[in-house]
PAVOMAR-471061 format. One record per residue (C-alpha): residue number from 1; x, y, z. Coordinates in steps of 0.2 Angstrom, whole numbers, plus 5000, padded with zeros to 4 digits. Example, Ala and Ser with C-alpha at 12.3 -4.5 7.8 and 13.67 -1.06 7.14 Angstrom:
{resi=1 | c1=5062 | c2=4978 | c3=5039}
{resi=2 | c1=5068 | c2=4995 | c3=5036}
//
This chain:
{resi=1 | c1=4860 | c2=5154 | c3=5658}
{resi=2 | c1=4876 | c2=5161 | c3=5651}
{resi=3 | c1=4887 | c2=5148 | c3=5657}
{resi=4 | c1=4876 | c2=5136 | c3=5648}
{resi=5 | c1=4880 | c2=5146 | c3=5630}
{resi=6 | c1=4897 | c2=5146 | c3=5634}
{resi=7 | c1=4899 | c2=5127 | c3=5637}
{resi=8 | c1=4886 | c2=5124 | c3=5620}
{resi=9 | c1=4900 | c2=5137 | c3=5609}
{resi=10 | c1=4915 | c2=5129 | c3=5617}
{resi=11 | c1=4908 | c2=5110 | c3=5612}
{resi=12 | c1=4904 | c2=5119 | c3=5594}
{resi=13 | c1=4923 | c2=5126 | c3=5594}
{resi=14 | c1=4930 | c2=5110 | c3=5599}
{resi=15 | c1=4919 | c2=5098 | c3=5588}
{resi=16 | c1=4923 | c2=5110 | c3=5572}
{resi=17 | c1=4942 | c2=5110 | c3=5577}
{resi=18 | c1=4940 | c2=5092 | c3=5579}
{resi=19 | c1=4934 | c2=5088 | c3=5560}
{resi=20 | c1=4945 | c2=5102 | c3=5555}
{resi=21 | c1=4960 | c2=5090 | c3=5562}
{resi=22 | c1=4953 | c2=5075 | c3=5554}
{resi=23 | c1=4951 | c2=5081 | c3=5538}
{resi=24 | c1=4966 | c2=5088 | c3=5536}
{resi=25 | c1=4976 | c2=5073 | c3=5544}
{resi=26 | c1=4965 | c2=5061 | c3=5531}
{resi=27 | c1=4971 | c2=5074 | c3=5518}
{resi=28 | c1=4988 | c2=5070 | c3=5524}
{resi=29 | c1=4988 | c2=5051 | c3=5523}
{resi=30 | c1=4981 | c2=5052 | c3=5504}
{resi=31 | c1=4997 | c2=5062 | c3=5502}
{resi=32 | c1=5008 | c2=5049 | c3=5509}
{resi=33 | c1=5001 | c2=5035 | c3=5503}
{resi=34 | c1=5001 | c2=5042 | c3=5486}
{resi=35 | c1=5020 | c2=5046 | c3=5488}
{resi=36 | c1=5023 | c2=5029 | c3=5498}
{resi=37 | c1=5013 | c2=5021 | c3=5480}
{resi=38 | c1=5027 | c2=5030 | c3=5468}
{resi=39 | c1=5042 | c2=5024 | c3=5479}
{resi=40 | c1=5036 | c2=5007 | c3=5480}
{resi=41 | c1=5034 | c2=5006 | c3=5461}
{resi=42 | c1=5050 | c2=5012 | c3=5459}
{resi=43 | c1=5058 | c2=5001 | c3=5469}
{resi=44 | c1=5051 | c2=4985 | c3=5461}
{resi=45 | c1=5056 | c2=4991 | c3=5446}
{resi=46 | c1=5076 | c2=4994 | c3=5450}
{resi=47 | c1=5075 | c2=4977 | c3=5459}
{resi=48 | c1=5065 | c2=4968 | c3=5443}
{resi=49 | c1=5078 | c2=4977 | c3=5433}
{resi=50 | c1=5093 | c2=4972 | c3=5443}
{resi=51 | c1=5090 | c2=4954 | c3=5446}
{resi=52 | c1=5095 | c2=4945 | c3=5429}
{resi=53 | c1=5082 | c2=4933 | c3=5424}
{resi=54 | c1=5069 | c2=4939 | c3=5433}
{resi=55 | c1=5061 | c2=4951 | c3=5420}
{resi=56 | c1=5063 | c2=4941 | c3=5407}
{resi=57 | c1=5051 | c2=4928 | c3=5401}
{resi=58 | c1=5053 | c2=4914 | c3=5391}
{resi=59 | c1=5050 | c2=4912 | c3=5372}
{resi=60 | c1=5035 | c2=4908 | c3=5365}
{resi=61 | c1=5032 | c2=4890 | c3=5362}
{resi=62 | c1=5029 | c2=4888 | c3=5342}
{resi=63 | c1=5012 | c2=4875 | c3=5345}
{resi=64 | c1=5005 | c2=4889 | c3=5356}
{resi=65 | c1=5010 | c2=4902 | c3=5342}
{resi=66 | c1=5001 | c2=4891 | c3=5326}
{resi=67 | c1=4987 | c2=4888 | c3=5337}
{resi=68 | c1=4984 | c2=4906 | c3=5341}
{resi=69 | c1=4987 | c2=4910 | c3=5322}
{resi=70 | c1=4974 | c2=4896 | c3=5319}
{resi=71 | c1=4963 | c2=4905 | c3=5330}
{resi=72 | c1=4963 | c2=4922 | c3=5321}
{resi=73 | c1=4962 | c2=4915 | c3=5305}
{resi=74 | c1=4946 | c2=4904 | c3=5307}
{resi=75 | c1=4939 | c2=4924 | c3=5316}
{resi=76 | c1=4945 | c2=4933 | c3=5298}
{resi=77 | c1=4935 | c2=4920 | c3=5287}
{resi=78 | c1=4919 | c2=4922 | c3=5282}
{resi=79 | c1=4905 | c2=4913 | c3=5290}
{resi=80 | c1=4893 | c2=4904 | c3=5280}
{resi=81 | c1=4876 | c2=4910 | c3=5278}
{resi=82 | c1=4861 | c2=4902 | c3=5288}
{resi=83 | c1=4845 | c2=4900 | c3=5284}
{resi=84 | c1=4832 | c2=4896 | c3=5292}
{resi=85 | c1=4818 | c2=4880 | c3=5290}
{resi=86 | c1=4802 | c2=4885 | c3=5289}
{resi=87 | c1=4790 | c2=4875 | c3=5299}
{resi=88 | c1=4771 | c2=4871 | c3=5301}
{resi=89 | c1=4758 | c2=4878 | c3=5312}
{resi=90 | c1=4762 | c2=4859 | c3=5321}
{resi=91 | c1=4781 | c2=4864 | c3=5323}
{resi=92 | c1=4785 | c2=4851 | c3=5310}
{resi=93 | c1=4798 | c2=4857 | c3=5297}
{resi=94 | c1=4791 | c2=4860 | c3=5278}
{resi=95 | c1=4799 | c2=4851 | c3=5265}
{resi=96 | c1=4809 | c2=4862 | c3=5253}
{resi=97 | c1=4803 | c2=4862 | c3=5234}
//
């Protein structure tokens, strides 16, 4: 009977060290991926830096440009006001007086 508690607590020990291992190695690859994450980004942006040409982009093509500018005007006017046609219990529309 007592050699059946022992083996029940050393399983119990050894699954808690086990998830104990586990969490603290997933805590340990958050950490390094965070950290591999800042080293990459840094390094793609010495090598975009470093390459001429490659950062830079072209300038902006001037019909693209007015067409944009045509755009946001037509959104700043005002839109006309609609009104709506009455119709007849037959789903006609009424004349207007």
């Amino acid at each position: 009977m007592m050699e059946s508690l022992y083996i029940i607590g050393v399983i119990i020990v050894g699954f808690g060290i086990t998830f104990k291992l586990i969490y603290e190695l997933s805590n340990a690859i958050d950490d390094g991926l965070e950290e591999l994450d800042s080293k990459l980004a840094l390094a793609i942006k010495s090598v975009v830096e470093q390459i001429p040409g490659l950062g830079d982009s072209e300038p902006i093509n001037p019909i693209q440009m007015a067409i944009g500018q045509l755009i946001a005007n037509m959104a700043q006017q005002k839109q006309p006001d609609m009104k709506m046609i009455q119709r007849d219990d037959k789903g006609l529309f009424v004349k207007e007086d």
